[in-house]
Backbone bond lengths (Angstrom), bond angles and torsions (degrees), N, CA, C in turn:
res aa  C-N    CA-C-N  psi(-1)  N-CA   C-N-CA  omega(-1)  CA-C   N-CA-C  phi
1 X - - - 1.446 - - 1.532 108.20 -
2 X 1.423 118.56 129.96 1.636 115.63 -174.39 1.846 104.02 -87.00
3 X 0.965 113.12 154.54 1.493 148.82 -166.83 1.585 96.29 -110.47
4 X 1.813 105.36 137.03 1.244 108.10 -177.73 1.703 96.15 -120.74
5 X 1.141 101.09 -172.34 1.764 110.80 -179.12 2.000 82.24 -151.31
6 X 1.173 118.12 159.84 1.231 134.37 166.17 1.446 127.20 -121.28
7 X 1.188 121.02 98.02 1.921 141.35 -152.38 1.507 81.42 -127.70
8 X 1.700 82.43 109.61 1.588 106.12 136.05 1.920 90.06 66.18
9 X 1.350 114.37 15.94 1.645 104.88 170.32 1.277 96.40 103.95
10 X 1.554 135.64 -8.63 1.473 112.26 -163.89 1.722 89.53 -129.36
11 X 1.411 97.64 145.36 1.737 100.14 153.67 0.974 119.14 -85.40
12 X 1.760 102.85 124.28 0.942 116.49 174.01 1.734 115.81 -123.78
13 X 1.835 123.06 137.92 1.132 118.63 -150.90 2.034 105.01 -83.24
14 X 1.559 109.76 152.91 1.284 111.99 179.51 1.453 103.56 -53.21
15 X 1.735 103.39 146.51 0.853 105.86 154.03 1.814 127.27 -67.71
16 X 1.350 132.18 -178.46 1.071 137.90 160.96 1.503 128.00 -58.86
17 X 1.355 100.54 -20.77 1.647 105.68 169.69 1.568 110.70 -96.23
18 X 1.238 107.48 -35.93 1.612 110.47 171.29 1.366 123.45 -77.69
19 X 1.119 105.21 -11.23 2.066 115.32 158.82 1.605 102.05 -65.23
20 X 1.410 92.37 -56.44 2.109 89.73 -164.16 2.062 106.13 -80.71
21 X 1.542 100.44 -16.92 1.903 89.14 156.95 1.805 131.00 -65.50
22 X 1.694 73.44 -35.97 1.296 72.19 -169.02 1.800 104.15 -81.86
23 X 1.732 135.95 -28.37 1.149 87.39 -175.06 1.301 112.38 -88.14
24 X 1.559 129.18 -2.85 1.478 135.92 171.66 1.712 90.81 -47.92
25 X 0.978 145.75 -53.30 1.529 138.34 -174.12 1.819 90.52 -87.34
26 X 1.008 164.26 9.70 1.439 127.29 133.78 1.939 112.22 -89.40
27 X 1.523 94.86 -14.10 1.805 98.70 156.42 1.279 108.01 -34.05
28 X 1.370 110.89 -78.36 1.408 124.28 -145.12 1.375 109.11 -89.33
29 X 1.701 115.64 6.87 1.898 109.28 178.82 1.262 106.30 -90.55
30 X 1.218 149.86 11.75 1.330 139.88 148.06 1.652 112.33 -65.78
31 X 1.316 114.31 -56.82 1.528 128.91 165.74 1.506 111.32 -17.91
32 X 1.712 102.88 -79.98 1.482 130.61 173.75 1.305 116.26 -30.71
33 X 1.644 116.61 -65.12 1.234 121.19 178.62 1.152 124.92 -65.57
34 X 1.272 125.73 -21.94 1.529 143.39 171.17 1.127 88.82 -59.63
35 X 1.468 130.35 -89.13 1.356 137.47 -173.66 1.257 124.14 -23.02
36 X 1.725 124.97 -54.17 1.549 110.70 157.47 0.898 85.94 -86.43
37 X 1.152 155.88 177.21 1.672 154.70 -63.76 1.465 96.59 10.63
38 X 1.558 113.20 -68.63 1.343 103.77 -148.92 1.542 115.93 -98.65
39 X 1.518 110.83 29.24 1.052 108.92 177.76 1.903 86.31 -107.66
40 X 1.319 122.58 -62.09 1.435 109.79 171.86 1.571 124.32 -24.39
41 X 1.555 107.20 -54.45 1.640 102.88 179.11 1.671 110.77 -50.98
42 X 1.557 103.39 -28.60 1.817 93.20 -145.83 1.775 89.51 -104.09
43 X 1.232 128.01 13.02 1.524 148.41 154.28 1.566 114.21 -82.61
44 X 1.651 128.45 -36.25 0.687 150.38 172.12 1.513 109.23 -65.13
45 X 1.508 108.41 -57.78 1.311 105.76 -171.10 1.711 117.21 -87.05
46 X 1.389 89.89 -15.49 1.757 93.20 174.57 1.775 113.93 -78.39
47 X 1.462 108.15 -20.02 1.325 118.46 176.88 1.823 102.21 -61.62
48 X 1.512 102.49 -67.49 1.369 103.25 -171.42 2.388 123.15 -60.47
49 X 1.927 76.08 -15.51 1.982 78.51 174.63 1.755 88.48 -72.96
50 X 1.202 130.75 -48.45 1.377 138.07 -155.49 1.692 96.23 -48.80
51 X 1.164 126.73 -57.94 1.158 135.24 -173.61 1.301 117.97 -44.30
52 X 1.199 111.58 -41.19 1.821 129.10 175.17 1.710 110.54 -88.65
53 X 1.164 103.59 2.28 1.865 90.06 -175.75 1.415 117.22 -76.07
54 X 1.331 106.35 -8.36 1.881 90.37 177.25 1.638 99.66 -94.44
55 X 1.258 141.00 6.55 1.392 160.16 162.68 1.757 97.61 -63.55
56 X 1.378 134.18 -41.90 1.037 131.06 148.69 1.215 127.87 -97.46
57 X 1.175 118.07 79.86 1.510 143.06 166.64 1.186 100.73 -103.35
58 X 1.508 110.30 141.21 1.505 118.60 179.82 1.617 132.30 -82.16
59 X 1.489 80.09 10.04 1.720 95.67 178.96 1.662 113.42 -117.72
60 X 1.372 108.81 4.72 1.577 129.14 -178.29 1.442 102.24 -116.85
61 X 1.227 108.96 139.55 1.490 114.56 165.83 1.757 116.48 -108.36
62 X 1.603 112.06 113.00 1.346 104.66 -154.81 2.056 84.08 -86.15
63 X 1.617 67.58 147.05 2.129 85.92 167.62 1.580 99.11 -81.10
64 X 1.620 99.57 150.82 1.290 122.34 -152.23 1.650 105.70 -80.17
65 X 1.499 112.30 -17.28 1.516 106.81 164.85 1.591 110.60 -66.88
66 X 1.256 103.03 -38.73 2.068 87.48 -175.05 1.375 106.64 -68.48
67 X 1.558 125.22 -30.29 1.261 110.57 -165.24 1.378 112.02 -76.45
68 X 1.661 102.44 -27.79 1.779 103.16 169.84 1.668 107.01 -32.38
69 X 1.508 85.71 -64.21 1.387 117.49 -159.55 2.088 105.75 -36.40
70 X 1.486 98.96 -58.43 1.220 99.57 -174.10 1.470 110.98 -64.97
71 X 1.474 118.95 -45.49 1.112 109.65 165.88 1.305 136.03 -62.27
72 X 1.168 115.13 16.87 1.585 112.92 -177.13 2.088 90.53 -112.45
73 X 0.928 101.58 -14.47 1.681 116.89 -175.49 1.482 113.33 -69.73
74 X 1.951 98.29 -30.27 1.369 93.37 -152.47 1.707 77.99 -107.49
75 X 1.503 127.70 7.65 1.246 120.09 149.86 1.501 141.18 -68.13
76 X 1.371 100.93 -23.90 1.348 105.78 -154.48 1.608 101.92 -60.67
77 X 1.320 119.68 -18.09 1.976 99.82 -165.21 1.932 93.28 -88.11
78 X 1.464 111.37 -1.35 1.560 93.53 151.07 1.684 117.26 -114.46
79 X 1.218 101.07 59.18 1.721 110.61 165.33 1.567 107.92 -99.76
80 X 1.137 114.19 127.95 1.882 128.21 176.08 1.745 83.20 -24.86
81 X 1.153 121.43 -96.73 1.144 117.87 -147.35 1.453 144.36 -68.56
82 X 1.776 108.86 23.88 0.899 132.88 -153.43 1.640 116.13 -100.85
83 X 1.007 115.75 100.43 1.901 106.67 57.24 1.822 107.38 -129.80
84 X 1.600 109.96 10.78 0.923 105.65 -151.78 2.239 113.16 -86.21
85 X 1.617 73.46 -34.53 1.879 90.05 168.09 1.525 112.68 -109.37
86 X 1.379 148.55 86.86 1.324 143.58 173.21 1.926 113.06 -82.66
87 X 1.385 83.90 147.35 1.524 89.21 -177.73 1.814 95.26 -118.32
88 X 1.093 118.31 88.67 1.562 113.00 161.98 1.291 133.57 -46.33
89 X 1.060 114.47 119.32 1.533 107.88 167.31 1.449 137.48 -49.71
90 X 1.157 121.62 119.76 1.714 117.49 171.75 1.461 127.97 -28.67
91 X 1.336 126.72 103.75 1.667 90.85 179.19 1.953 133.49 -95.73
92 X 1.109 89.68 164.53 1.602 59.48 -156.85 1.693 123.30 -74.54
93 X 0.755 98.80 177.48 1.893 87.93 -178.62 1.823 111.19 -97.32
C-alpha cells in the first residue's frame, strides 16, 4: 500500500527512499519503545529504593522485611516480564 506526504496542500506519494526510511524507522520502534519502557520502570524503581536509603545508614540497623523489600526492588529489571509486566514489591508498613 503506498504512503503519502502532503506538499504544498497536495498528496503527494513517497518516494522510494522514503518508503524504505520510513519502514527502517517502524523496524526499529519496537526496540525504542522497549528501551524507554525500561528506563521508566528502572526510574520508578530507583525512586521507591530512594525512599528507603536513610534505612541504610550505617548507624541504623534496617529490619529484615525492608531489606527484603529493597532487595526485591533492585530485582525487578530481572523479572520475566520486564519491563513490560512488573510485579512490585509490597512495602512494608
Amino acid at each position: 500500500m503506498p504512503r503519502y506526504n502532503i506538499v504544498d496542500g497536495q498528496r503527494v506519494q513517497f518516494t522510494e527512499q522514503q518508503e524504505a526510511e520510513f519502514n527502517e524507522l517502524q523496524r526499529q520502534y519496537p526496540a525504542q519503545l522497549l528501551g524507554l519502557q525500561s528506563v521508566q520502570v528502572r526510574e520508578e524503581r530507583d525512586a521507591r529504593l530512594a525512599e528507603t536509603d536513610w534505612m541504610a545508614s550505617s548507624d541504623l540497623t534496617m529490619p529484615s522485611e525492608w531489606a527484603s523489600y529493597r532487595s526485591s526492588l533492585r530485582d525487578v529489571p530481572s523479572q520475566a516480564g520486564f519491563p513490560n509486566t512488573i510485579t512490585w514489591p509490597t512495602k512494608p508498613s
